[in-house]
C-alpha positions as CSV (number, residue, x, y, z in Angstrom):
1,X,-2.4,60.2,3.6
2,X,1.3,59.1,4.4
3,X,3.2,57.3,1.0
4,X,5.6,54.9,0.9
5,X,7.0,53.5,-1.8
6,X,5.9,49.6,-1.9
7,X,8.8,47.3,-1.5
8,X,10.6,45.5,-4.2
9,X,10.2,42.3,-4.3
10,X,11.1,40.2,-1.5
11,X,13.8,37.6,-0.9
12,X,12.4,34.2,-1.4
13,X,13.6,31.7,2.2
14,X,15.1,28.4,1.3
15,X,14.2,26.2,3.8
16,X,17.6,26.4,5.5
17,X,17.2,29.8,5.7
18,X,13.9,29.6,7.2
19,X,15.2,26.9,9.9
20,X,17.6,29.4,10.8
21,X,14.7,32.2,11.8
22,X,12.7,29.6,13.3
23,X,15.2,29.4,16.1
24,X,16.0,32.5,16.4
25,X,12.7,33.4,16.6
26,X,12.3,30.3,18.8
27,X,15.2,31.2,21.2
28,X,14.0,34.8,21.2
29,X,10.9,34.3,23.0
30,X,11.8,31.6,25.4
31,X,9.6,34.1,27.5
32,X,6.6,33.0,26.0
33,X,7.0,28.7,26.4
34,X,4.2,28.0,28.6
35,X,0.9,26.5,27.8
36,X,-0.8,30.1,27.5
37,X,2.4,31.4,25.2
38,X,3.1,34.9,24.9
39,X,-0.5,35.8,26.8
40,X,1.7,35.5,29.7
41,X,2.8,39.1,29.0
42,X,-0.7,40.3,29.3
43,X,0.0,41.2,33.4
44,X,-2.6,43.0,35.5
45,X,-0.4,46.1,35.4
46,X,-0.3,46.0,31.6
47,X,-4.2,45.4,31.2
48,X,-4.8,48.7,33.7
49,X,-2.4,50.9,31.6
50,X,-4.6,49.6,28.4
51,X,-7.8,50.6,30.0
52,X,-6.4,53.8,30.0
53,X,-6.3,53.9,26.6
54,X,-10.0,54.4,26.6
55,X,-11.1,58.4,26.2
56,X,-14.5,58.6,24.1
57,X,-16.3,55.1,25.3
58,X,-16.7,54.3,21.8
59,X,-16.9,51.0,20.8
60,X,-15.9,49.3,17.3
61,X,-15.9,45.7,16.5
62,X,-13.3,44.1,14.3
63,X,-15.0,41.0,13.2
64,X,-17.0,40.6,9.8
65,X,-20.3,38.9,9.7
66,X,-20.3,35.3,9.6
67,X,-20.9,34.0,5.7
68,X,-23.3,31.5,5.5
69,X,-22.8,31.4,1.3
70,X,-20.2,29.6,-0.5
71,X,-17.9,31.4,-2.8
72,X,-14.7,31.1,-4.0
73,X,-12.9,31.5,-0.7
74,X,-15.5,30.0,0.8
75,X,-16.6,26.6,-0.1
76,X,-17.4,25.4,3.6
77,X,-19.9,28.2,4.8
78,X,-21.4,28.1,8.1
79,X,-24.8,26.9,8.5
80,X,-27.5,28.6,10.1
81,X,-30.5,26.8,10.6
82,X,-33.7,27.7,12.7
83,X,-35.0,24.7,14.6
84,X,-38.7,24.0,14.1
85,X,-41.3,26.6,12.9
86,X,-40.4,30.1,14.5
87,X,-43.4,31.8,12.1
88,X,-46.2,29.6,12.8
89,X,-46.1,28.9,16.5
90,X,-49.7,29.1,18.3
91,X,-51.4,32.6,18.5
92,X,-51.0,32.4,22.4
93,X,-48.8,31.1,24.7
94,X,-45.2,31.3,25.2
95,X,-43.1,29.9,22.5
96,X,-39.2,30.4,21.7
97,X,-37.4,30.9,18.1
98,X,-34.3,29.0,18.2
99,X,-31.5,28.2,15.9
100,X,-28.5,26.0,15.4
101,X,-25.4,27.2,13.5
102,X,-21.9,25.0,11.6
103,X,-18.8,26.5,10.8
104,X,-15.1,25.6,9.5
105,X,-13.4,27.5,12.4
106,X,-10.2,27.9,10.4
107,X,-11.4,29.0,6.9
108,X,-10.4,31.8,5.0
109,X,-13.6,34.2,5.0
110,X,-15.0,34.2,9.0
111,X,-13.0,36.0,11.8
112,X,-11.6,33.5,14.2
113,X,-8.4,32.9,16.6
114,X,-6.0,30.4,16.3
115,X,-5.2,28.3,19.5
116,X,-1.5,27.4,20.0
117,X,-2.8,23.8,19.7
118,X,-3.6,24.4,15.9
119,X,0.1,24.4,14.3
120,X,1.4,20.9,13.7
121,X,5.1,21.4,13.0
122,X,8.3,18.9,12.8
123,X,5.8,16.6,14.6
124,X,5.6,18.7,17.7
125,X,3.2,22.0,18.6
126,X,4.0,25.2,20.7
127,X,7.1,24.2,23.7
128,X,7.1,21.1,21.9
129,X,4.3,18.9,22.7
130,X,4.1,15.8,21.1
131,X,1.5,16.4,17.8
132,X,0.1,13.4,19.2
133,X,-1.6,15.0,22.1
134,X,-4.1,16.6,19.0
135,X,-7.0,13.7,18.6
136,X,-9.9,12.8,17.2
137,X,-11.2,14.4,19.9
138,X,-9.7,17.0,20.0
139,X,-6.9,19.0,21.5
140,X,-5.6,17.5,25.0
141,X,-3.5,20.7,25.7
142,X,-2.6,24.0,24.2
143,X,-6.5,24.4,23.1
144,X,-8.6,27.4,22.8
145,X,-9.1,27.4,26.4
146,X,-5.6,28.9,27.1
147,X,-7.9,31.9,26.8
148,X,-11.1,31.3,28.7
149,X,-10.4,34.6,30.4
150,X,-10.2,36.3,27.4
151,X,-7.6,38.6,26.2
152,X,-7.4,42.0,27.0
153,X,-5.2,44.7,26.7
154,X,-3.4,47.8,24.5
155,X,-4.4,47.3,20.6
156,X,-2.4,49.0,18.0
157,X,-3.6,49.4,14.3
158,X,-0.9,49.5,11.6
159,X,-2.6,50.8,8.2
160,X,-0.1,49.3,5.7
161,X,-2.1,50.7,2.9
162,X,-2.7,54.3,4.3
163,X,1.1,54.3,4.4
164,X,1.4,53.2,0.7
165,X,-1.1,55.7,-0.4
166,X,-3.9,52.5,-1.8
167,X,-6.6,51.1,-0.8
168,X,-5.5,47.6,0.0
169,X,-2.2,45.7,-0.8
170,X,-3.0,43.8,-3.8
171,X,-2.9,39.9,-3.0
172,X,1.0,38.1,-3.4
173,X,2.4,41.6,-1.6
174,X,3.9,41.2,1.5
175,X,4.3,43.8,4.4
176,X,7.7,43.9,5.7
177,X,9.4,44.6,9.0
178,X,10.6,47.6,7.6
179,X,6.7,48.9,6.5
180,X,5.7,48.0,10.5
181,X,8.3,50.5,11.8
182,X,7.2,53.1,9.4
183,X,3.8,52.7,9.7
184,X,4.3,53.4,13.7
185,X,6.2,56.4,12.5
186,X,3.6,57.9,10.6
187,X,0.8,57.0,12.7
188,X,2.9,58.8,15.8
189,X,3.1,55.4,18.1
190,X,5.2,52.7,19.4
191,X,4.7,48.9,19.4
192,X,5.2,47.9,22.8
193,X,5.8,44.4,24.8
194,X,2.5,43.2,25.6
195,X,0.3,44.6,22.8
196,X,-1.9,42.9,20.7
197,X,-0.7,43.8,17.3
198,X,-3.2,44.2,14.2
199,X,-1.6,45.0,10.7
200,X,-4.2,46.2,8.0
201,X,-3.8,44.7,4.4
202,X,-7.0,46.0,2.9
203,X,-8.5,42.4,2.1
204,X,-11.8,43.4,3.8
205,X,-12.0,46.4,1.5
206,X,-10.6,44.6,-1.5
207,X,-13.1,41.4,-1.2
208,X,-16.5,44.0,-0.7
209,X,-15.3,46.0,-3.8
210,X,-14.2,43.6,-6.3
211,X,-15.7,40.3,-4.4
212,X,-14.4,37.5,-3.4
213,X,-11.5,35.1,-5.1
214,X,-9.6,32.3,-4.0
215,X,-7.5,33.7,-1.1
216,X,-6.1,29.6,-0.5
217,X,-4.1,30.4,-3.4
218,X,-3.1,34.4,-3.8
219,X,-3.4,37.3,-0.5
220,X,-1.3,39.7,0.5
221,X,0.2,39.1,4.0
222,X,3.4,39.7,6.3
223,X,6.7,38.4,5.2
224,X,8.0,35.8,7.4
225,X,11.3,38.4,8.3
226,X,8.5,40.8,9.2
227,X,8.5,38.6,12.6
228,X,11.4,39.7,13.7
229,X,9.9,42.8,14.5
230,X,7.2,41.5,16.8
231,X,10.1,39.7,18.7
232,X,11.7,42.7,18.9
233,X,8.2,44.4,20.6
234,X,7.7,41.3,22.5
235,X,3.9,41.5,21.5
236,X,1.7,38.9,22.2
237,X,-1.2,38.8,20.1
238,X,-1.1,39.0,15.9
239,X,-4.1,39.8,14.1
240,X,-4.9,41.3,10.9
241,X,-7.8,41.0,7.5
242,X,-6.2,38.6,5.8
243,X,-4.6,35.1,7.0
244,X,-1.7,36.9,8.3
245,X,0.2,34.8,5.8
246,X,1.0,36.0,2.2
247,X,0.2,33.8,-0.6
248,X,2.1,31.8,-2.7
249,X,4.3,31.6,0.2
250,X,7.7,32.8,-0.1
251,X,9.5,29.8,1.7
252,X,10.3,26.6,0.5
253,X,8.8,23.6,1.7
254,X,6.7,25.8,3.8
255,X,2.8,27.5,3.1
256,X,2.6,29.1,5.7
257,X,5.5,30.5,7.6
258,X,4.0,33.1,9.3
259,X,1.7,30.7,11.4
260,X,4.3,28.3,12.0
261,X,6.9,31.5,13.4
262,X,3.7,33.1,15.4
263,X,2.1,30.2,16.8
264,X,4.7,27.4,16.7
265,X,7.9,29.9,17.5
266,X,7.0,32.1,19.5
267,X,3.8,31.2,21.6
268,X,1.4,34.1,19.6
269,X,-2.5,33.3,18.9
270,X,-3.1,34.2,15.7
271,X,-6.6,36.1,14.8
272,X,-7.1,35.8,11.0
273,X,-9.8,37.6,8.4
274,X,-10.9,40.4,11.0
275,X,-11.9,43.6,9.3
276,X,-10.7,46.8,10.0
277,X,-12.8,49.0,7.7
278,X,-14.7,50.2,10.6
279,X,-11.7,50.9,13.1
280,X,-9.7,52.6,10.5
281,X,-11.7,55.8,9.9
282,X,-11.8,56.2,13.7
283,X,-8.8,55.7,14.4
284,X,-8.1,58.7,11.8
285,X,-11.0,61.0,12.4
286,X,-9.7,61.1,16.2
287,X,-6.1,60.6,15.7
288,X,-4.7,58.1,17.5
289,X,-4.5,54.0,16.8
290,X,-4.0,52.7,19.8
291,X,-6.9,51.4,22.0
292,X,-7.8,49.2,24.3
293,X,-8.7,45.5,22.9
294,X,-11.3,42.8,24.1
295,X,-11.1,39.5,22.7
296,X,-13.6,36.5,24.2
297,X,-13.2,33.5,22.1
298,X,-15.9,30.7,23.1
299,X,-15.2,28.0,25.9
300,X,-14.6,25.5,23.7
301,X,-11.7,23.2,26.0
302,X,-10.8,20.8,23.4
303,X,-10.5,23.3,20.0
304,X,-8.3,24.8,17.8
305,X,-9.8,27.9,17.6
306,X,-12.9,29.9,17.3
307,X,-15.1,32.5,16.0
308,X,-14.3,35.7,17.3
309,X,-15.4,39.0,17.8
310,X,-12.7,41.3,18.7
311,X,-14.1,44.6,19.9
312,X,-11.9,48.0,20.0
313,X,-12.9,50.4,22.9
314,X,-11.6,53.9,21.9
């Protein structure tokens, strides 16, 4: 296990100082301003070279299981609910079990993506569209369906806490661009335009071994200067265990920089509260964290999001 030595604490932004990575961030990946953002990058060429990735055929997913009990980072469970009376249909015949299921797409315990539809900011979304064009309705543009072909290509696993020496990053730590570069140092690989990055913070592990708290109010999470890193990769998919956002935020005026940078800035889904306790050991037993990634979120043309199940092909 690789060590290094946790950071000390970071700068706080002021909300000037966040305006001014905003658009740099902003003007930075002018590449990425159409509807589908920085998928765009995710060319034929670029999914064939991630196929390659694959060696063993083994497959790993990188969702958790969907809670259906509240708790405290979890007071809007989904609902599961069979329809009619599965256990006491006739003897003979044919008959079919069948459910119904409820969720909060965007809460902070299932694994789900985040359209470029679902950051309001300054009154405008992603290339800004008017927030208007988000109604009771739903999303007019900028939805989930951006991705109705799904999103495939090269995923990279950074293990922030392997490269600390703990278990998970305890919640209020933030990972910083300079933690990113090291991890790919000491896992032997190179961030690279058009990958779908996933950072580890241990949440998964942290929340199974000590249970759940309120992660609204206190996670661990990238800093928002950590960005400047994936501008300088030119990935162009985010996902990691936690909400990808530390809390209490470090930016005035602002709870969630890192969502407003990824999504709003620079054209990046976001996938939030994935797990990574079964990738992890794989990716260390064979020695490699890089991977090819399949990512179907549901056709669902006028949402925010969805569920997701993210699954790693090694």
């Amino acid at each position: 296990m690789v060590t290094h030595a946790r950071p000390a604490e970071p700068p706080r932004l002021t909300e000037d100082e966040f305006g001014v990575l905003y658009r740099r961030l902003h003007s930075r990946s002018a590449w990425a301003a159409g509807a589908r953002g920085a998928l765009d990058a995710l060319t034929p060429a670029r999914v064939l070279a991630a196929a390659r990735e694959v060696r063993t055929g083994r497959t790993v997913t990188l969702a958790a299981p969907v809670e259906t009990r509240a708790g405290p980072d979890n007071p809007e469970p989904a609902k599961h609910r069979m329809r009619g009376q599965p256990g006491e249909v006739a003897s003979s015949g044919l008959h079919f079990a069948m459910d119904s299921f409820t969720m909060n797409v965007h809460g902070d315990a299932d694994s789900h993506i985040d359209a470029l539809c679902h950051v309001i900011y300054d009154g405008a979304l992603h290339g800004g569209v008017p927030a208007s064009s988000v109604t009771v309705d739903g999303a007019t543009t900028l939805s989930i369906e951006a991705a109705h072909d799904g999103i495939v290509g090269r995923g990279v696993l950074l293990d922030i806490p392997r490269l600390r020496g703990v278990p998970w990053l305890e919640p209020g730590d933030h990972v910083m661009a300079d933690d990113l570069a090291a991890a790919e140092t000491a896992q032997h690989l190179r961030v690279s335009e058009g990958d779908l990055l996933l950072v580890r913070v241990g949440h998964r592990r942290r929340r199974a071994e000590l249970g759940p708290w309120q992660a609204a109010r206190e996670r661990a999470g990238l800093h928002p200067s950590a960005l400047e890193f994936l501008a300088d990769r030119r990935v162009c998919v985010l996902g990691g265990d936690g909400n990808n956002d530390t809390a209490p935020s470090s930016t005035e005026g602002v709870d969630f920089p890192v969502h407003v940078l990824a999504v709003h800035a620079m054209g990046l889904h976001l996938l939030d509260y994935l797990q990574f306790e079964d990738l992890a050991p794989v990716c260390e037993a064979e020695g490699r964290w890089s991977f090819l990634c399949v990512i179907a979120p549901l056709r669902l043309p006028d949402a925010t999001g969805s569920p997701v199940n993210p699954i790693a092909v090694l």
